[in-house]
SESE-655838 format. One record per residue (C-alpha): residue number from 1; residue in one letter; chain; x, y, z. Coordinates in nm, 3 decimals. Example, Ala and Ser with C-alpha at 12.3 -4.5 7.8 and 13.67 -1.06 7.14 Angstrom:
! residues 2
PT 1 a A 1.230 -0.450 0.780
PT 2 s A 1.367 -0.106 0.714
//
This chain:
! residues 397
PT 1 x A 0.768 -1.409 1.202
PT 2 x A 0.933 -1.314 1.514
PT 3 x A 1.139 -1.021 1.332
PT 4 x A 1.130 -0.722 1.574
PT 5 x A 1.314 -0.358 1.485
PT 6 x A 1.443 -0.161 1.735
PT 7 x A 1.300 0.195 1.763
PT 8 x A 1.379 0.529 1.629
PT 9 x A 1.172 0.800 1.684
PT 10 x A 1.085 1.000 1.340
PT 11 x A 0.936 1.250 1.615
PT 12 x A 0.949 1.603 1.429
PT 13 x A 0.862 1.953 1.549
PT 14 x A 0.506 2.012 1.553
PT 15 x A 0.255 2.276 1.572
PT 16 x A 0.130 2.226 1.948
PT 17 x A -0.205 2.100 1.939
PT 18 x A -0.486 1.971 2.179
PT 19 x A -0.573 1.652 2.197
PT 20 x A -0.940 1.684 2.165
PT 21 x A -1.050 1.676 1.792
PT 22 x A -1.249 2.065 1.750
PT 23 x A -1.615 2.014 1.798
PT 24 x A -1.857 1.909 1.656
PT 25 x A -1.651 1.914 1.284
PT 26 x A -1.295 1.715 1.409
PT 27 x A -1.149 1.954 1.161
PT 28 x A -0.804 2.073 1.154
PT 29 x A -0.747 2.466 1.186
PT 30 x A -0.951 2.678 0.893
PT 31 x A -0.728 2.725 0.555
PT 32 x A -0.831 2.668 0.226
PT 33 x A -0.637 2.645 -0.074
PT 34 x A -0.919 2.703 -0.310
PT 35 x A -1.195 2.938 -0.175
PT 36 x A -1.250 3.159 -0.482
PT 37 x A -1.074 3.170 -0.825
PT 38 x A -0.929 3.506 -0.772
PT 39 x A -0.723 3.415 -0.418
PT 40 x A -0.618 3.090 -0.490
PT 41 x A -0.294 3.174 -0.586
PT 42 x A -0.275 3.376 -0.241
PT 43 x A -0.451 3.117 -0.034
PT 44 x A -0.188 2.848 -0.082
PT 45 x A 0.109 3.104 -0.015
PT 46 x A -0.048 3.119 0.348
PT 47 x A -0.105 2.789 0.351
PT 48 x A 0.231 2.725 0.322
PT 49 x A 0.346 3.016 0.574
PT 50 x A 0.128 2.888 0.895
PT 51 x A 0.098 2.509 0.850
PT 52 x A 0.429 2.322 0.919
PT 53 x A 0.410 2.043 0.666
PT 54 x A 0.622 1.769 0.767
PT 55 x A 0.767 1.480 0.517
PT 56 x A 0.933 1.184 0.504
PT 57 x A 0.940 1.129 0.874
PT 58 x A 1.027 0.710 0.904
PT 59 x A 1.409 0.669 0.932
PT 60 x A 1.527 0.489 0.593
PT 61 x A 1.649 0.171 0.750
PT 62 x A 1.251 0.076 0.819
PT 63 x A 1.182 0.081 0.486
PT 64 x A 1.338 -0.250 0.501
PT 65 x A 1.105 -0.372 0.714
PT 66 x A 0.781 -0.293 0.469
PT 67 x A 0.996 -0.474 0.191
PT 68 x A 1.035 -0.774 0.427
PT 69 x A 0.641 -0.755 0.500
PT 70 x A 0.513 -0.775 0.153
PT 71 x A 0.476 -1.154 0.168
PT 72 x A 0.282 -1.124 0.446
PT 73 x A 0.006 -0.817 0.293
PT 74 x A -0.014 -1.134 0.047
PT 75 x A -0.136 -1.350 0.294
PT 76 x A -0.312 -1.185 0.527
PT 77 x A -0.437 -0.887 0.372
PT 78 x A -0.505 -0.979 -0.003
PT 79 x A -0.791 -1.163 0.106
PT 80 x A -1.000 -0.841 0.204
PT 81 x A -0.983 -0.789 -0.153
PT 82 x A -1.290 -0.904 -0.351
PT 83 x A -1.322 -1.055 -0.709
PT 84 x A -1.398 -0.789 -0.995
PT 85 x A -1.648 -1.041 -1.111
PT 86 x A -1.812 -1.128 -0.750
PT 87 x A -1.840 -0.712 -0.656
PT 88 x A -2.159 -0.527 -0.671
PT 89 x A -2.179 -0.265 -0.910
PT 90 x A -2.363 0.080 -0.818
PT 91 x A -2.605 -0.003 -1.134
PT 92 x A -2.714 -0.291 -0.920
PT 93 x A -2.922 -0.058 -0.728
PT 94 x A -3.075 0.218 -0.933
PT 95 x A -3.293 0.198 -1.229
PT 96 x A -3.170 0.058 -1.531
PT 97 x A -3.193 0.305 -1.850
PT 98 x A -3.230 0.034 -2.080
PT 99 x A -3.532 -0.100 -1.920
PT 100 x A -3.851 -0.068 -2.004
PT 101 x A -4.008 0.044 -1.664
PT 102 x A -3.704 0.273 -1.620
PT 103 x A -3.932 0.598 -1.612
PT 104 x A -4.133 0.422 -1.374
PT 105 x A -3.865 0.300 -1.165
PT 106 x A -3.729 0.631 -1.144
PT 107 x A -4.085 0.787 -1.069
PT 108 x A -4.136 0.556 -0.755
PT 109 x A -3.785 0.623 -0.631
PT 110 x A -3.844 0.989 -0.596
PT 111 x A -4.175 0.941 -0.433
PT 112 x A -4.008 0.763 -0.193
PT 113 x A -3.709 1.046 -0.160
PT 114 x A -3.983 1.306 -0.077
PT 115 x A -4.024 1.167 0.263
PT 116 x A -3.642 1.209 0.330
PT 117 x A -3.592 1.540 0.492
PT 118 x A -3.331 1.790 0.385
PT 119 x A -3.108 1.740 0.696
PT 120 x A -3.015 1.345 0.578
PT 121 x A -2.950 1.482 0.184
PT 122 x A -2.705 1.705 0.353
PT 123 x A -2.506 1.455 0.520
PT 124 x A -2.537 1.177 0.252
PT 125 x A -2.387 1.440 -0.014
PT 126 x A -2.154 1.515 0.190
PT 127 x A -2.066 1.148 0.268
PT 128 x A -2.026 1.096 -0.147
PT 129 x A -1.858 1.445 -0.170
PT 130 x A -1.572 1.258 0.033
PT 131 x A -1.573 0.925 -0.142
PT 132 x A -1.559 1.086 -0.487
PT 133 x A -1.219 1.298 -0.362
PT 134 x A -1.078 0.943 -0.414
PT 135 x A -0.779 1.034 -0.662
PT 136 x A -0.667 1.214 -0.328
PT 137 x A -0.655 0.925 -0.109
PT 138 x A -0.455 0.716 -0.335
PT 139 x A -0.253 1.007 -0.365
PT 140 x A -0.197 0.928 -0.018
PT 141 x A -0.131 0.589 -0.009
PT 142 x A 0.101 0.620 -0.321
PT 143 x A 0.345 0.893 -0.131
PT 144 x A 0.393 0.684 0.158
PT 145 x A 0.719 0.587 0.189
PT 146 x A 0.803 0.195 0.142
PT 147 x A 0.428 0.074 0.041
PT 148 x A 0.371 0.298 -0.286
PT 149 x A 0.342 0.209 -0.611
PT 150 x A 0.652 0.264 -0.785
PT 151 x A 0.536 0.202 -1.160
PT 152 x A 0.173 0.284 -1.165
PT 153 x A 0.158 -0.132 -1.217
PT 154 x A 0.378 -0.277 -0.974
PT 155 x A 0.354 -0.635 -0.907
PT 156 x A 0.439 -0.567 -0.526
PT 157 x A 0.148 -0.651 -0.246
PT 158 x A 0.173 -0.325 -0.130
PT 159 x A 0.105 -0.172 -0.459
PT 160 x A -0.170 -0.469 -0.544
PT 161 x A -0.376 -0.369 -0.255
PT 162 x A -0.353 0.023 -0.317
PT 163 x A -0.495 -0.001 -0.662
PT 164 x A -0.725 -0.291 -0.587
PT 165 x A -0.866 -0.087 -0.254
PT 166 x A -0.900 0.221 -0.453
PT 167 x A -1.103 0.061 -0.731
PT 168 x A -1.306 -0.099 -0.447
PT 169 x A -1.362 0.258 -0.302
PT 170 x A -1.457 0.398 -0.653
PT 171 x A -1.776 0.243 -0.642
PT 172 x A -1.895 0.439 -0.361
PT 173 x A -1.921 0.729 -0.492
PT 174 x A -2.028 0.617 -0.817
PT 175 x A -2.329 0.453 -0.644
PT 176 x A -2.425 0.780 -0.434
PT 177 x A -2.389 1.011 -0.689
PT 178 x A -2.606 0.777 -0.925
PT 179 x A -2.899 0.810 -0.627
PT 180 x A -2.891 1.158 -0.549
PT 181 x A -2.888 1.263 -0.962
PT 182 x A -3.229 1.008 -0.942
PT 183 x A -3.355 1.169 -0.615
PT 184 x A -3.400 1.501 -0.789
PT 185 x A -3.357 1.618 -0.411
PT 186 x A -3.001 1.791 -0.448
PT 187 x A -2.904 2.086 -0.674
PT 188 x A -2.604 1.827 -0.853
PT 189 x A -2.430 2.111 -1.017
PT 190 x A -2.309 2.284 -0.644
PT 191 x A -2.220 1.924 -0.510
PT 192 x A -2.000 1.874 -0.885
PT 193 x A -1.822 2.196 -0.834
PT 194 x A -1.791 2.075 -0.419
PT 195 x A -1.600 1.740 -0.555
PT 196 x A -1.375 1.973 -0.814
PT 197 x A -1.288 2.195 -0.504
PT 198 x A -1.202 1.947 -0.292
PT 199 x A -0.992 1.721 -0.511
PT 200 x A -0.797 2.026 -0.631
PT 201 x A -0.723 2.158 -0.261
PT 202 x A -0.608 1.807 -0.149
PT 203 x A -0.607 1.738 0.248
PT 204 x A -0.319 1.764 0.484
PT 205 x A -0.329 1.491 0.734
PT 206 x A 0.013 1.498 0.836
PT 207 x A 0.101 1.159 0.833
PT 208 x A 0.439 1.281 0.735
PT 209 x A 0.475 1.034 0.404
PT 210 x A 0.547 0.733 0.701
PT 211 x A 0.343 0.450 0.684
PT 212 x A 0.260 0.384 1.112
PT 213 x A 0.143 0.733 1.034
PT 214 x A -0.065 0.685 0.771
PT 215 x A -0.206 0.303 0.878
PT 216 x A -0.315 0.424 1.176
PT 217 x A -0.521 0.702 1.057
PT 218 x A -0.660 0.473 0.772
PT 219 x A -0.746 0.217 1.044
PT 220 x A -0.936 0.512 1.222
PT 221 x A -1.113 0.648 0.914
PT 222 x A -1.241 0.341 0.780
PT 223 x A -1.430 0.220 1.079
PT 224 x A -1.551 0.601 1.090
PT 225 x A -1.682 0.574 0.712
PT 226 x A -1.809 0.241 0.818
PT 227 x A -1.983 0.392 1.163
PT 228 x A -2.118 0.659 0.937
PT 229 x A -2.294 0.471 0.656
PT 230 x A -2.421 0.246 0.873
PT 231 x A -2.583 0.467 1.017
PT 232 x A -2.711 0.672 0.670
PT 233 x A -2.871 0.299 0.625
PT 234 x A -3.095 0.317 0.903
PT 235 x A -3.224 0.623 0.908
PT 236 x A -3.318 0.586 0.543
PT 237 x A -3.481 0.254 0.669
PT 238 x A -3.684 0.462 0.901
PT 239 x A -3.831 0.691 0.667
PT 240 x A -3.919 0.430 0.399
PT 241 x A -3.592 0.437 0.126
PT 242 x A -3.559 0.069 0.098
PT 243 x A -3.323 0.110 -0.164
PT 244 x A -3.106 0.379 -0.005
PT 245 x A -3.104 0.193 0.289
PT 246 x A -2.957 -0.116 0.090
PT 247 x A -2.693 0.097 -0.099
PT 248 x A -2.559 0.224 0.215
PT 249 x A -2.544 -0.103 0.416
PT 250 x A -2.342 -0.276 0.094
PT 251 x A -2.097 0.086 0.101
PT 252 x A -2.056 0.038 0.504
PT 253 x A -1.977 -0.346 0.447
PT 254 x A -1.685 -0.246 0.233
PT 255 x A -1.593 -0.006 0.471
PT 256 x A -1.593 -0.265 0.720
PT 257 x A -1.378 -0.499 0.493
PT 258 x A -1.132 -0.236 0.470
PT 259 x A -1.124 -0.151 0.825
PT 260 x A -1.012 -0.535 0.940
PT 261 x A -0.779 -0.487 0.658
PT 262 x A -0.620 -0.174 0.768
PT 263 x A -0.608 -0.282 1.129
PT 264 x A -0.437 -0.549 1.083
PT 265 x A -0.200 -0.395 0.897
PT 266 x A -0.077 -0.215 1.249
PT 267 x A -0.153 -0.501 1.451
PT 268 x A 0.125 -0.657 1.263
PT 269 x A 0.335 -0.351 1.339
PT 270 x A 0.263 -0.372 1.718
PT 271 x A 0.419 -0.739 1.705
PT 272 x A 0.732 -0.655 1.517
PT 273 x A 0.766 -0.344 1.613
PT 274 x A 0.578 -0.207 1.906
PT 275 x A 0.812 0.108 2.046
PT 276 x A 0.750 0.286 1.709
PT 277 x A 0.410 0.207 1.635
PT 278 x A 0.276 0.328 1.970
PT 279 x A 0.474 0.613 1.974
PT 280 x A 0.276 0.667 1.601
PT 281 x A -0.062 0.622 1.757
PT 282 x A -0.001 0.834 1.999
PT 283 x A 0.109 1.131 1.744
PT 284 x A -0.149 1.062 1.530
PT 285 x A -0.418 1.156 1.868
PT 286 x A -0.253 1.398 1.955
PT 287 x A -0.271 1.595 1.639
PT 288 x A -0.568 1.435 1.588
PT 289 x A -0.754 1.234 1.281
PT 290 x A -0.895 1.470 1.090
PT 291 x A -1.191 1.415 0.862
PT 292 x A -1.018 1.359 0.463
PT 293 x A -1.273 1.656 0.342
PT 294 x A -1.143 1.904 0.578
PT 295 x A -1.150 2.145 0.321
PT 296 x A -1.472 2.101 0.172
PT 297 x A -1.580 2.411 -0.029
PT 298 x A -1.855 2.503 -0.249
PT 299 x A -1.747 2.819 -0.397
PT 300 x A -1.954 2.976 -0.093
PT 301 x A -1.929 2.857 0.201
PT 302 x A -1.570 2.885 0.361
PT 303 x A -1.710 2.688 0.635
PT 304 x A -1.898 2.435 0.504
PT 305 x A -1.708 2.150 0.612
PT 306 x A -1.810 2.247 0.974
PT 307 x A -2.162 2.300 0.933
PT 308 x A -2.180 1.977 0.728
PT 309 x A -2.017 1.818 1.071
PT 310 x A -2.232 1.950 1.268
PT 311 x A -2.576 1.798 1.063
PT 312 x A -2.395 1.454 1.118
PT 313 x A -2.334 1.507 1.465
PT 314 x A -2.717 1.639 1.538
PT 315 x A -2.808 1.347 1.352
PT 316 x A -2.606 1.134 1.488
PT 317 x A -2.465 1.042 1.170
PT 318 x A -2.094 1.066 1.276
PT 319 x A -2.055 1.189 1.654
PT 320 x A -1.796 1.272 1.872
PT 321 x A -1.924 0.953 2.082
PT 322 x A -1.828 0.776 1.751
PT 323 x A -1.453 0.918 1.749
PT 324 x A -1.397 0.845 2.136
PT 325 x A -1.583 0.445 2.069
PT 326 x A -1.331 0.401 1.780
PT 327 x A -1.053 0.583 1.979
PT 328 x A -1.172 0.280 2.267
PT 329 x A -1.183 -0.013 2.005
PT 330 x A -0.863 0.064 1.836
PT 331 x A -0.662 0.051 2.199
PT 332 x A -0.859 -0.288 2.304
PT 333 x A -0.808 -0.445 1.968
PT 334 x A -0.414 -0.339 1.925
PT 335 x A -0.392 -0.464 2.309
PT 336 x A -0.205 -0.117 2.364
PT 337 x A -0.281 -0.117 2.748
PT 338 x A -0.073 -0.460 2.758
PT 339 x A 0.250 -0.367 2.581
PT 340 x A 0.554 -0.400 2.775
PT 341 x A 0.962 -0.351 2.735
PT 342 x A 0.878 -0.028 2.548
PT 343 x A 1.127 0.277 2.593
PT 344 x A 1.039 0.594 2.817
PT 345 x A 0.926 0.752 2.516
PT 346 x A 0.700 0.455 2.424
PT 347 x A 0.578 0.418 2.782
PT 348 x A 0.460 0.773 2.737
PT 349 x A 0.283 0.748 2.417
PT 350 x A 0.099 0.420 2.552
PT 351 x A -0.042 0.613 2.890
PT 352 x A -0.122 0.902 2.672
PT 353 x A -0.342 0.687 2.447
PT 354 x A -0.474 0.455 2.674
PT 355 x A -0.609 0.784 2.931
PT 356 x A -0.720 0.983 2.628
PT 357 x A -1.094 0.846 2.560
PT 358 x A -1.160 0.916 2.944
PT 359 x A -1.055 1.281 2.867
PT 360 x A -1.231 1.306 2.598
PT 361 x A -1.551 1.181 2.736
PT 362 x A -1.517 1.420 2.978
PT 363 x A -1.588 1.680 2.719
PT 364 x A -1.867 1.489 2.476
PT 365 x A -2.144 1.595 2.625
PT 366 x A -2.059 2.004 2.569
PT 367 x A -1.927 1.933 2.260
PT 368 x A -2.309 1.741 2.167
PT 369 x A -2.489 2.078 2.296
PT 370 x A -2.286 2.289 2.103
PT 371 x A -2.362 2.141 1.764
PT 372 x A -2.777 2.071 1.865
PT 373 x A -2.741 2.472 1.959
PT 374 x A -2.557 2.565 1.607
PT 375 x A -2.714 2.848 1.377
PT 376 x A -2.907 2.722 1.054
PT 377 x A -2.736 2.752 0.770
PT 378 x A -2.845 2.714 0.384
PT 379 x A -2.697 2.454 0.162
PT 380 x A -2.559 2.557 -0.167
PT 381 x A -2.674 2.131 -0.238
PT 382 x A -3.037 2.138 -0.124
PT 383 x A -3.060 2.530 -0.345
PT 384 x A -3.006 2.714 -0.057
PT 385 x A -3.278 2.576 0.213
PT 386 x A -3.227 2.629 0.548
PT 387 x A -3.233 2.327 0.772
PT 388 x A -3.530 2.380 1.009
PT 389 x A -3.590 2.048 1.210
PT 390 x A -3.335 1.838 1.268
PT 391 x A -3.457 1.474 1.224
PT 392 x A -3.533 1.322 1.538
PT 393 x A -3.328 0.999 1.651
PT 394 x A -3.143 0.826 1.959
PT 395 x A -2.837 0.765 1.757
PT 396 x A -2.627 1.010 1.884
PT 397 x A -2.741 0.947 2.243
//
């Protein structure tokens, strides 16, 4: 497997752009395509006037190359998949309604729910909110150039794993959605019309249709999911939700599953191919990853998507510590600091990632005031209630 391409850049024109994600949200610049019924139609006009949407970036000679790879997402990344039949299902962990102590069940588990303050509902709705946008995220995977599904059923690897990860993925928000309904914490009609919202307006991640593009900023967002319900685990541990807790270690081991998955998927492309894929990494920082519900909306709140950032980050659900660490893991792991006989260009991109976490530290700890110093908000999804004491925790620290 020695195969090794020689570079051309699908560089395009971009919007300039900093290279520090927008704190404490990560979000790309404010547009939504469905705030109210009545502007919709106007909304994605200017859409399309200010954002430069970019398309079909990777020259058509590398598609080639993700032909030539298929055997090898066979081998190698096949196996992240897991048996229908050996999966957990999300009825696994709340009541069963066929059961006899089903009322009880259901009694003791919002007892327990009680105890959770509003701040953690906030982020762990708006951790299912994104995992139930999932018809947009294979949406994703199924424009990318050279790794889509052709047929809806194709028998290629690429195509295998799409619909296989995406049924894996389904789960998640089947389970969370299950728990919150049970809580009786969470006004479920203003999180339903949140997922309808969201799905509808889409996300623009501009990874350009190209697949370095698009692996790299999969690689990213699955170890964020992954940082993130970890993390909604053990802070329900702390106040006493031994079954939330469980759910949301089981979702952040999938995550994790998915993350080796996707990693290797450009550690591959650093062997065979290591001008372009840096020079990828490097565009995908410096326009930065942005969070797949960037345009969360509730039919309200035309910010929302921000404050909900900003509960994770006081939480220290999600933190801009946590983009820099994974920013930090994904260099050492892709050994980008040790890649050598790349062109100017690709000497460039590697010094820009490899410096960029020290930059960004620089800026983490103003960036951590601003969001414990943000306004309270209400919540369409806890009925409107304010947020009045942040729950109190050394994760972000």
């Amino acid at each position: 497997m020695g195969l090794k391409f020689n570079s051309v850049s699908f560089r395009s024109q971009k919007l300039p752009c900093s290279a520090l994600p927008p704190m404490p949200s990560f979000r790309s610049p404010k547009y939504f395509m469905a705030s109210t019924p009545p502007s919709a139609s106007k909304e994605v006009v200017n859409l399309r006037k200010t954002q430069v949407q970019v398309t079909h970036s990777m020259p058509a000679h590398k598609m080639e190359m993700f032909k030539w790879l298929d055997s090898w997402v066979e081998d190698n990344i096949l196996i992240h998949l897991q048996p229908v039949e050996k999966s957990w299902q999300a009825q696994d962990f709340v009541p069963d309604a066929a059961s006899d102590g089903f009322y009880k069940q259901v009694e003791e588990l919002r007892e327990r729910a009680k105890e959770i303050p509003d701040d953690y509902f906030v982020v762990l709705v708006g951790d299912m909110i994104t995992e139930e946008a999932l018809p947009t995220y294979q949406t994703l995977l199924n424009t990318t150039d050279g790794v889509l599904d052709e047929t809806g059923a194709s028998p290629s690897s690429w195509a295998i794993w799409n619909r296989a990860w995406t049924a894996e993925e389904n789960r998640h928000g089947d389970l969370l959605h299950k728990y919150l309904y049970l809580s009786g914490r969470v006004d479920m009609r203003q999180i339903e019309k949140t997922i309808q919202y969201l799905i509808g307006s889409g996300m623009d991640l501009k990874t350009e249709n190209n697949p370095y593009l698009t692996f790299i900023y999969t690689a990213f967002q699955e170890r964020a999911t992954f940082i993130s319900h970890k993390n909604t685990a053990k802070l329900a541990w702390d106040h006493g939700a031994t079954e939330l807790a469980k759910l949301c270690g089981f979702i952040a081991s999938d995550e994790k599953r998915h993350e080796i998955a996707y990693t290797k998927i450009i550690q591959k492309l650093f062997e065979i191919d290591p001008d372009e894929t840096v020079q990828a990494f490097a565009d995908m920082m410096r326009k930065k990853i942005t969070m797949p519900a960037h345009l969360m909306y509730d039919g309200r709140d035309e910010n929302l998507f921000h404050h909900f950032s900003t509960v994770a980050q006081t939480l220290g659900v999600y933190t801009i510590k946590d983009y820099i660490d994974i920013l930090e893991f994904l260099v050492d792991r892709w050994k980008v600091k040790e890649l050598t006989g790349l062109s100017a260009d690709g000497r460039k991109a590697r010094d820009f990632v490899c410096e960029l976490p020290l930059r960004l530290r620089k800026l983490e700890e103003r960036a951590t005031l601003r969001a414990k110093q943000a306004p309270n908000v209400p919540f369409s999804w806890i009925s409107d209630r304010k947020l009045k004491h942040p729950m109190k925790n050394d994760l972000a620290m």
